[in-house]
C-alpha positions as CSV (number, residue, x, y, z in Angstrom):
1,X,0.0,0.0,0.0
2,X,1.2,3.3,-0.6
3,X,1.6,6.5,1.5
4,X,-0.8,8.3,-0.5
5,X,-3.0,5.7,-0.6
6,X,-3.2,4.6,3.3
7,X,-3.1,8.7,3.6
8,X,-6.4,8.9,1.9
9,X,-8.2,5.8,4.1
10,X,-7.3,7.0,6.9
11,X,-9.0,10.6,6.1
12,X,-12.0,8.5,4.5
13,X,-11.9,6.6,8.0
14,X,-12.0,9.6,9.9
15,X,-14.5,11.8,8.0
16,X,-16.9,8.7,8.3
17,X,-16.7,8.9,11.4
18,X,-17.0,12.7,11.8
19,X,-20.2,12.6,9.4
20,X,-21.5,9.4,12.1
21,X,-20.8,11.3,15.2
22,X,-22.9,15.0,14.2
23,X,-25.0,14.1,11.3
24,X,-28.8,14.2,11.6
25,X,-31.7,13.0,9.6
26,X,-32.5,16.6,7.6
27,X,-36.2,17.3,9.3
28,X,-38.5,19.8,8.1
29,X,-37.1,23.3,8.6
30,X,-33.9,24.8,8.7
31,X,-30.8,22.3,8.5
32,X,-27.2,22.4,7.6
33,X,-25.3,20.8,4.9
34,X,-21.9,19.7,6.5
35,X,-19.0,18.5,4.0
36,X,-16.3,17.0,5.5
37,X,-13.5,17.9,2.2
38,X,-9.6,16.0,2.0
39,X,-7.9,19.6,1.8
40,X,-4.9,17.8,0.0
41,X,-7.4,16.4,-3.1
42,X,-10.1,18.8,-2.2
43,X,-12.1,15.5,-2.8
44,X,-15.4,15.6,-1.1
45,X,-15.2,12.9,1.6
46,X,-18.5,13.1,3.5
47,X,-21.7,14.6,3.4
48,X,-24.2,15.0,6.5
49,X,-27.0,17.3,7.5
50,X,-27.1,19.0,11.3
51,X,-30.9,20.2,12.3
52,X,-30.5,23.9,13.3
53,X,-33.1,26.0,15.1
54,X,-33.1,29.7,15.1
55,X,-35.2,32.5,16.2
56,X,-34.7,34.4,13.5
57,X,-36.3,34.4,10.1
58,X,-35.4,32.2,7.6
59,X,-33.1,33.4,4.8
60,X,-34.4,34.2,1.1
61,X,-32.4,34.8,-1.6
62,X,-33.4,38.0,-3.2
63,X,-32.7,38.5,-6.9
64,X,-32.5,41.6,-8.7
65,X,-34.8,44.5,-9.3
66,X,-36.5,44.8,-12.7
């Protein structure tokens, strides 16, 4: 096995893990996307979702005016 190679399954190991420990199943509402990215590949490693809830109003995107 190679350095780069026991390098990278030892991230994918570790961002599994990460994703295992926080994420959440997305409910209704306001949630965050969290990706857990190898900064050396920049290679998406893991994606999970955390619930959030806020007292605030929810954010719009708001396009241009005519």
């Amino acid at each position: 096995m190679t350095s780069d190679l026991a390098r990278l399954m030892a991230a994918q190991a570790k961002a599994d893990e990460i994703a295992r420990t926080v994420g959440e199943s997305p409910e209704p509402g306001r949630h965050l996307r969290v990706a857990i990215t190898d900064p050396e590949t920049e290679q998406r490693l893991a994606t999970c979702f955390v619930n959030v809830e806020i007292d605030a109003p929810m954010l719009r995107l708001v396009g241009e005016a005519p």
